[in-house]
C-alpha positions as CSV (number, residue, x, y, z in Angstrom):
1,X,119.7,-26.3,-163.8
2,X,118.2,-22.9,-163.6
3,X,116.9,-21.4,-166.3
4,X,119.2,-18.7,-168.4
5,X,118.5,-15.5,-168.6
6,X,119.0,-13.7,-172.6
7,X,120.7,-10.3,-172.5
8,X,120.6,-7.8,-175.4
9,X,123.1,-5.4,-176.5
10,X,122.2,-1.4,-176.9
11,X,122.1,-2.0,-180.8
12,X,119.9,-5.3,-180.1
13,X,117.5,-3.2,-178.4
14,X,117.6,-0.8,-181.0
15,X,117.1,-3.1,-184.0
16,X,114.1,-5.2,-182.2
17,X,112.1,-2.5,-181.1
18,X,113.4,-0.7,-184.6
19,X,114.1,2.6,-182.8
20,X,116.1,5.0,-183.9
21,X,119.4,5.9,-181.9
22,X,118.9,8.9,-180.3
23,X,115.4,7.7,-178.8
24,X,117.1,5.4,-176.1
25,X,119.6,8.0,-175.5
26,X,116.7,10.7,-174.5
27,X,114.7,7.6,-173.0
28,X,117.9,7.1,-170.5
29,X,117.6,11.0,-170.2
30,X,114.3,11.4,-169.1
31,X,114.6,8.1,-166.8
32,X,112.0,6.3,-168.8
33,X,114.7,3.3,-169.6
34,X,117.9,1.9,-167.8
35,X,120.0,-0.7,-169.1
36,X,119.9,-3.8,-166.4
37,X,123.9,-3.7,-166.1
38,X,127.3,-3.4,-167.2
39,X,129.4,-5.7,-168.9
40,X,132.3,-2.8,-168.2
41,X,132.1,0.5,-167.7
42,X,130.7,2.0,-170.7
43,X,128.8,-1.4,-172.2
44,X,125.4,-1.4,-171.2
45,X,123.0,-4.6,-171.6
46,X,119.4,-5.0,-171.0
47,X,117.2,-8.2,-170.2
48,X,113.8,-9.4,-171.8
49,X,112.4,-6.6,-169.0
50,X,113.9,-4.0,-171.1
51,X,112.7,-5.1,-173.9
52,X,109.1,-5.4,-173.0
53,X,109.2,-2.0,-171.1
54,X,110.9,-0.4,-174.3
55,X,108.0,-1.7,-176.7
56,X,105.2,-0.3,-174.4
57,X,107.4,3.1,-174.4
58,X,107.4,2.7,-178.2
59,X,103.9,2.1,-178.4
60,X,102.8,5.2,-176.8
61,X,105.0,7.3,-178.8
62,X,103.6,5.7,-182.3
63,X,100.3,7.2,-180.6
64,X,101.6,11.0,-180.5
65,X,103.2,10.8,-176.5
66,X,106.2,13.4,-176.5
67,X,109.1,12.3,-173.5
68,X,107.3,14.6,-171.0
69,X,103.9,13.2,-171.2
70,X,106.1,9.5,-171.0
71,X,107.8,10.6,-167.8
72,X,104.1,11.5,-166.4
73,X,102.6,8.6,-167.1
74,X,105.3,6.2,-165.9
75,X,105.7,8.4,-162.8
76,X,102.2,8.2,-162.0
77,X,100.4,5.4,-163.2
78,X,103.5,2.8,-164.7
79,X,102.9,1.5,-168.0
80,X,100.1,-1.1,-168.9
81,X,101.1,-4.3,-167.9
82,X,104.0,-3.5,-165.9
83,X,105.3,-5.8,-163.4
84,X,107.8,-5.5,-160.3
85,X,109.6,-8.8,-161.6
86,X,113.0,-8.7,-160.6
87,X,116.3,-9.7,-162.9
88,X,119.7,-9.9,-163.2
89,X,121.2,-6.9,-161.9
90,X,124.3,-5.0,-161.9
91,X,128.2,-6.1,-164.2
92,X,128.7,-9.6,-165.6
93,X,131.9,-11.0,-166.0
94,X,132.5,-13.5,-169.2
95,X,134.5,-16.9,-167.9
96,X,137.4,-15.2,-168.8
97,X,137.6,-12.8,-166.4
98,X,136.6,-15.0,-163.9
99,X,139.2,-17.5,-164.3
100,X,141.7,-13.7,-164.3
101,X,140.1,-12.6,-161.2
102,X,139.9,-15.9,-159.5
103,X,143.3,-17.5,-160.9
104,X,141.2,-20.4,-161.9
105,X,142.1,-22.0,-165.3
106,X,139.1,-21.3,-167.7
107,X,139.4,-24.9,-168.6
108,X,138.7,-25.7,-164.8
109,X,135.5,-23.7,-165.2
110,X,134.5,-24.9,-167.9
111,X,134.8,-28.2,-166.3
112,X,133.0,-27.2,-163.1
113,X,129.7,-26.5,-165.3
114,X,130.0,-29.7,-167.1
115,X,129.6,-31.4,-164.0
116,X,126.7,-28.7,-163.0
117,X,128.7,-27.5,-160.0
118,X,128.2,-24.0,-161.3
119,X,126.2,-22.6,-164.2
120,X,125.7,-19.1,-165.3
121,X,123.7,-16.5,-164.3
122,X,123.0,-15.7,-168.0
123,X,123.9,-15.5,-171.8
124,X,124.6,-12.9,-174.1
125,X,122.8,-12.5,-177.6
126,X,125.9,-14.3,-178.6
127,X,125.7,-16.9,-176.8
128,X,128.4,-16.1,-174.4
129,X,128.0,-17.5,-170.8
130,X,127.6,-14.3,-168.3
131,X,128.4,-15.0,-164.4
132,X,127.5,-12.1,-161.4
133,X,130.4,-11.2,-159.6
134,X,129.9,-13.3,-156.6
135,X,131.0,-16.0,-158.9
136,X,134.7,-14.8,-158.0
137,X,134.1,-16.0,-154.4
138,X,132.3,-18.9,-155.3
139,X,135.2,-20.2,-157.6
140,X,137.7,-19.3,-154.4
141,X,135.5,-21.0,-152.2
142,X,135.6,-24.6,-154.5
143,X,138.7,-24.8,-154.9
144,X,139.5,-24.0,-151.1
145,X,137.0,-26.8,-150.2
146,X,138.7,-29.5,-152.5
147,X,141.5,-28.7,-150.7
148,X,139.8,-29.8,-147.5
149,X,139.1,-32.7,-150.1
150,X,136.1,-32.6,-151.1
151,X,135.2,-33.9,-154.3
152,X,133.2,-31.9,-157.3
153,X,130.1,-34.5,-156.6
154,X,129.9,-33.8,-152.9
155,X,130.3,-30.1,-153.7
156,X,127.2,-30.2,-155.7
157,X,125.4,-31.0,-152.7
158,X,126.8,-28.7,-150.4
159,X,126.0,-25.5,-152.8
160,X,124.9,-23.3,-149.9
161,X,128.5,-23.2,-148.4
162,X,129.1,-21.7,-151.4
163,X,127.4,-18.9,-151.5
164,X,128.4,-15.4,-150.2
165,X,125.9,-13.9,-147.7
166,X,123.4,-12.2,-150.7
167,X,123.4,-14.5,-152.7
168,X,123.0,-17.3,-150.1
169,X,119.8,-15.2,-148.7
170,X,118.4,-15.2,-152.7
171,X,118.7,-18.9,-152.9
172,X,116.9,-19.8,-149.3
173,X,114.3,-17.4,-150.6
174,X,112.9,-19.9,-153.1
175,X,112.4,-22.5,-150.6
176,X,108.9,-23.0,-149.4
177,X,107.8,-23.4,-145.7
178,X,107.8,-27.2,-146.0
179,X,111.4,-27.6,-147.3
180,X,113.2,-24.8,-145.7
181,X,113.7,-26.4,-141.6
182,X,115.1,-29.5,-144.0
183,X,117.4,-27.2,-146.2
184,X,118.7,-25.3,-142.8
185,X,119.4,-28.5,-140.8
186,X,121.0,-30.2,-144.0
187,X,123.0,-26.7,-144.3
188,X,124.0,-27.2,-140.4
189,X,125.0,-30.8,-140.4
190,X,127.3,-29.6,-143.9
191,X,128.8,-26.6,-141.6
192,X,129.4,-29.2,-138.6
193,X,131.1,-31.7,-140.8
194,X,133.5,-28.7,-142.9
195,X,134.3,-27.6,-138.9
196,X,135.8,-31.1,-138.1
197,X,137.4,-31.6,-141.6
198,X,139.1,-28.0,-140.8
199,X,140.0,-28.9,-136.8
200,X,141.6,-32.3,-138.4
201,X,143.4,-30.5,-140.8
202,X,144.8,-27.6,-138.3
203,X,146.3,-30.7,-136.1
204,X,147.6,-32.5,-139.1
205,X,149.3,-28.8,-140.4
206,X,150.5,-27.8,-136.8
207,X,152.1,-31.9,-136.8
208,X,153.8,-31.3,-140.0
209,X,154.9,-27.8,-139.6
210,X,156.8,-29.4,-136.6
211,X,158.3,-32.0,-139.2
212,X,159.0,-30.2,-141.7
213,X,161.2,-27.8,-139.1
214,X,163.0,-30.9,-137.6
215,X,163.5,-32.0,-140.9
216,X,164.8,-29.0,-142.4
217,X,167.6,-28.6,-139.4
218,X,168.7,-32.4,-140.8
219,X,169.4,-31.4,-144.1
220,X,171.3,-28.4,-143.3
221,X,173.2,-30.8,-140.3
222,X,174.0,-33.7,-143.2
223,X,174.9,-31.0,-145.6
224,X,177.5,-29.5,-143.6
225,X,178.6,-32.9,-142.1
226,X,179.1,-33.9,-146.3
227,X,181.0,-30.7,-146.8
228,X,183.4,-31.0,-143.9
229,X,183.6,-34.5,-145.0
230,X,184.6,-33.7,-148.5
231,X,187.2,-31.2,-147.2
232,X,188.8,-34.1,-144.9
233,X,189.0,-36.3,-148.1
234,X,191.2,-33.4,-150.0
């Protein structure tokens, strides 16, 4: 299972780096510090990143650095030790509103990462469980693919037709040269075998539609036989 990723509140920020308020407002000002996402609208969260970056900016402030010499020096040079390392990006969704988005029981969730078919893409201070919004599609695409019936332990195996086209790219990406012809022709062979599932199922849904339609002109046949019937009997 991947490794989670710790998220920090504005006030967590503030307290660990002990900073006073109005400093990460004029950081966010001057464009010396973003927040890595939103949790909504107006709730901000940073990563260990943010932290980092935040302690350097603090640093060169203890030393006498007013916010325009900061925007210099991190327009120019970076700060020391900085990094290009990339993070969780953009809003998380708790599991709640993933299971109100998807119309997938949080229980059934909850499930789904107890047998590692998903797991999140981070966790709060709190210890709440934080999922990217290509989660919402994911969960839609599970439980279309048990109904194609599939099980939870074939699914584990087949995580790649789970993934939306981004994130899909982000986890081929951490292939190396060796594995990835394997990972493709595995990922083929899983699309070839969904196809024929899919063409069985479009037969077996075209035969029934014609049953249920013959059947349907029964019932409303014997009803009105049972009605004219009863009226005989009066």
């Amino acid at each position: 299972m991947k490794d989670l990723i710790s998220l920090y509140s504005r006030e967590d920020v503030i307290n660990r780096i002990k900073l006073e308020p109005d400093v990460l407002d004029k950081w966010y000002k001057y464009g010396l510090l973003y927040p890595a996402g939103h949790y909504d609208k107006d709730t901000p969260y940073y990563n260990e990143e943010n932290l980092l970056h935040a302690e350097k900016l603090k640093t060169l402030m203890d030393l006498g650095y007013d916010y325009d010499s900061l925007k210099k020096i991190t327009s120019r040079v970076g700060l020391p030790g900085q990094n290009n390392k990339k993070d969780v990006q953009g809003k998380l969704l708790t599991v709640g509103e993933i299971a109100e988005r998807s119309g997938i029981s949080a229980r059934t969730l909850k499930y789904w990462e107890e047998k590692e078919l998903i797991s999140p893409d981070a966790r709060s201070e709190g210890g709440f469980r934080l999922y990217r919004e290509s989660f919402v599609e994911i969960c839609y695409r599970i439980r279309e693919l048990q109904l194609f019936g599939y099980t939870v332990e074939e699914l584990k195996n087949m995580n790649l037709l789970l993934l939306p086209d981004n994130r899909l790219q982000e986890e081929l990406l951490t292939y190396g040269e060796e594995e990835i012809e394997k990972i493709l022709e595995e990922f083929l062979e899983q699309q070839k075998n969904l196809l024929e599932k899919m063409n069985d199922l479009k037969k077996s849904v075209k035969r029934w539609e014609g049953i249920t339609k013959v059947q349907t002109k029964f019932i409303y046949r014997f009803k009105s036989h049972m009605k004219s019937k009863k009226i005989k009997n009066k």
